[in-house]
N, C-alpha and C positions, 0 to 999 in steps of 0.2 A: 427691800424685799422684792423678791421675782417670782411671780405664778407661773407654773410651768402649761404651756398651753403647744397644741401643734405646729399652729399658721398665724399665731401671734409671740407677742415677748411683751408682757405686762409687769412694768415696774412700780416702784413705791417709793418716792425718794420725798420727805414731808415738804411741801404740802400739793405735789403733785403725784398725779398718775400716768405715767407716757407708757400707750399702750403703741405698741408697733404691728402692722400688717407684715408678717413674715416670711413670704412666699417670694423671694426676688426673681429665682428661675423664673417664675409665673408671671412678675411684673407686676405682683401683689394682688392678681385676680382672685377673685373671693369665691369658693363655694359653700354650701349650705352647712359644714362644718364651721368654715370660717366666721359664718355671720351667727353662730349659735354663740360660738370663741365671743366674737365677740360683745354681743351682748351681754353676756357673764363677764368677761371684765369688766363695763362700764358700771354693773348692778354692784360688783368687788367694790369699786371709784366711789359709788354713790354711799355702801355700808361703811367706810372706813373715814372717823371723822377725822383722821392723820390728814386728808385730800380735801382740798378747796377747791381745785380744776384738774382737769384731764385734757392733755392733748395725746392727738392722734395721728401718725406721720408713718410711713411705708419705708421698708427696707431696699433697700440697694437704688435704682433710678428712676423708680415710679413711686406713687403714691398708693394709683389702686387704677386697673383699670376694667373695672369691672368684674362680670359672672367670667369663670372661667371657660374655654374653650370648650371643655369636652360637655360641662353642664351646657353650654349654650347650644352646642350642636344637639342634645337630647332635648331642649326645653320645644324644638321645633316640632318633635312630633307628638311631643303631649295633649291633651285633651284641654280645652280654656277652662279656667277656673270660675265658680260663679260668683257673679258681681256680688251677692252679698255673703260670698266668705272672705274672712280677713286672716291677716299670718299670723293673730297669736288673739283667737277667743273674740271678743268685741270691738279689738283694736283695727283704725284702718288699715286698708289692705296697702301701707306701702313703705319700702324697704328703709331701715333707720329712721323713721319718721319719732320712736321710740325717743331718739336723744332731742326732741323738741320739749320733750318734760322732763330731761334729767334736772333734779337740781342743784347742779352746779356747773360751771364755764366747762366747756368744750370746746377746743380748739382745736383744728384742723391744721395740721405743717405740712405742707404740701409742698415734697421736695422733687419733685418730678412731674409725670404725667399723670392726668387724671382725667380719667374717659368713663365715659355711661354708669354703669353703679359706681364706682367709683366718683364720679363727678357727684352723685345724689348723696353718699358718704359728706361729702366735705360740703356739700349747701346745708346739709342737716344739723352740721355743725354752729355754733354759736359766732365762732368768728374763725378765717381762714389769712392763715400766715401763707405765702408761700415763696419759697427761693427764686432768684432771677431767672434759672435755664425749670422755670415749673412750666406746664403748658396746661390747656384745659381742654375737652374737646366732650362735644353732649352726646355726639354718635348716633341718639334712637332713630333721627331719621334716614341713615344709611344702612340701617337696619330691617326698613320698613316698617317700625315702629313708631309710635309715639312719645309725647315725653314721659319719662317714666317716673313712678313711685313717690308723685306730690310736687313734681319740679317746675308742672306746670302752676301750682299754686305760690309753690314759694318763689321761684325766683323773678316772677313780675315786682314780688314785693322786695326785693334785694335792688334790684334794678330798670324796672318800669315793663312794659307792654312791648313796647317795640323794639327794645335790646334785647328779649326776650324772646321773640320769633325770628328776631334774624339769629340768634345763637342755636337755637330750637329748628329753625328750618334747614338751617347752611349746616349746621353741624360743624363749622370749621374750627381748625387750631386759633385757640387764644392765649397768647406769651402772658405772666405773670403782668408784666408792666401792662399793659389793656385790662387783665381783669381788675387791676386796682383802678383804672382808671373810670372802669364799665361800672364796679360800685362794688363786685361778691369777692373781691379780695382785699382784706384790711390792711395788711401789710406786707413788704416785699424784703426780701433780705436775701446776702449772700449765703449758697448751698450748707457753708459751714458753720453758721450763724442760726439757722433757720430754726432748728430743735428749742435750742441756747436760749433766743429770745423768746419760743412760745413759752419754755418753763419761767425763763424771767419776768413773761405778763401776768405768772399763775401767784408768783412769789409774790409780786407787788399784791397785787388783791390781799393775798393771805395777812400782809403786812400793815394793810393798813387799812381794809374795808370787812366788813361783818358778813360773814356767809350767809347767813339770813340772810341778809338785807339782801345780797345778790339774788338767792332766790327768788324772790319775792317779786324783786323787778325784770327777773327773766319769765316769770309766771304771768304779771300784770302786762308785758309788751306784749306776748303773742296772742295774751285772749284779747287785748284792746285793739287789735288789727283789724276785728270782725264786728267790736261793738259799738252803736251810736254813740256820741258825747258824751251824753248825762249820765247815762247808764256806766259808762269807763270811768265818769267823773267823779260819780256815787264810790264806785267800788275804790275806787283811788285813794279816797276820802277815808273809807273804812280803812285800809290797809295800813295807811297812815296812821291814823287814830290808836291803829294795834301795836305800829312800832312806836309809837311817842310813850308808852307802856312799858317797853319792852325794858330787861335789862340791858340789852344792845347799845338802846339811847343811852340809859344811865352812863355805859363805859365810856362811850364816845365823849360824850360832855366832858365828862369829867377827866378821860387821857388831854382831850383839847386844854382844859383847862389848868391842870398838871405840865402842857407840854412833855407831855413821855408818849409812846407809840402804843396804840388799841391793845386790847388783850379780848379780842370777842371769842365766844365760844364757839367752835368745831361745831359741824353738824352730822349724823349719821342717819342714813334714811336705808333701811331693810325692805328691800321688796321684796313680796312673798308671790308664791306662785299664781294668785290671782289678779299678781301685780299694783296691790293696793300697798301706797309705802307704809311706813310705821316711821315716824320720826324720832331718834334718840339724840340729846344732845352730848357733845363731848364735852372735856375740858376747858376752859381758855389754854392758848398755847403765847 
């Protein structure tokens, strides 16, 4: 299935969703069209329980390199915005920070280059694939800017404090093979490969791990980044308790014990305009 969009190409192929930035003249630079695009397909990704993951990868030799030109030359003589308005209601004020609650795997295929929004795109992401000729580059500070839209928080946590300002100050090119090495790229593969193997990381999950469960532990990793032991340990505790419950476990045991492959059930989650999800569940598949 293909949603017909502008500056993207949103596909359906079970149990993926590969949404594509599709501006290649552009270099896949985003404007405020594009990031509406795309938030509505992730929210499509997240209602359709046919989808276990979504990856996200740019058309022709970029990934994404940011706000487009002619937004960027407007953004300069704009009025500042104030620190306590956010882009969408009570949400903070910074760009895709949204896919840090999607819940389900997000993956970034970063086949090209990938500069200032762009680069905050593919950190937001859950994990980033990217081809051997990908590059990285943060740009705010050749901008006069700062780092932008949470990058200062997350990517200390990708990669520590002091990879972190030297990539933040210098702004300089980083070849695929360093960022895997730096820590925010998980895997590297060749240009023609790159897609192929994000979908193949989506399939495996679907194959043989429980969307739930996925959830669940992409939920428990980022609020336990901020909380002391006990309090994580508690919660951890609880969460478990509620999947040892679950029908989940039941299938697990018992495929284990059968030796035949899971049959967990599909998850659907409707967000509604005040962006509270509604959880449906699907079929097993």
């Amino acid at each position: 299935m293909t949603e017909v969009y502008e500056d993207l190409v949103y596909e359906v192929t079970d149990p993926v969703a590969l949404i594509t930035v599709n501006r290649p003249d552009k270099l896949n630079a985003f404007r405020t069209q594009t990031m509406h695009e795309l938030r509505d397909a992730v929210n499509r990704a997240v209602a359709d329980d046919r989808v276990v993951g979504i990856v996200i990868t740019g058309a022709g030799r970029a990934f994404c390199v940011g706000l487009d030109a002619a937004d960027l030359a407007a953004a300069v003589d704009q009025p500042p915005r104030s620190t306590s308005e956010g882009t969408e209601g009570s949400e903070p004020p910074a760009l895709f920070s949204y896919l840090l609650d999607v819940p389900k795997p997000v993956i970034a295929a970063v086949n090209g280059t990938c500069a200032g929004g762009g680069f905050v795109l593919a950190m937001m992401c859950d994990l980033r694939f990217a081809s051997d000729g990908a590059a990285f580059h943060t740009v705010f500070s050749k901008r006069g800017l700062i780092a932008e839209h949470g990058t200062s928080w997350l990517l200390p946590r990708l990669i520590g404090v002091s990879r972190t300002l030297d990539l933040l100050w210098s702004s300089r090119r980083v070849e695929a093979e360093e960022a895997q090495s730096l820590g925010f790229v998980d895997r590297v593969t060749t240009s023609d490969l790159l897609v192929s193997s994000a979908v193949e990381y989506v399939v495996a999950l679907a194959e043989n791990t429980s969307p739930r469960s996925l959830q669940v532990i992409k939920e428990l990793v980022h609020r336990h980044l901020d909380l002391p032991w006990p309090a994580a340990a508690v919660e951890a505790d609880e969460a478990m308790q509620r999947s040892v419950r679950s029908d989940d476990f039941r299938e697990g045991v018992a495929s284990f014990m059968e030796k035949r492959p899971p049959r967990f059930e599909r998850i659907a989650i409707e967000v509604s305009r005040d962006r509270s999800p509604t959880v449906m569940t699907g079929g097993p598949r």
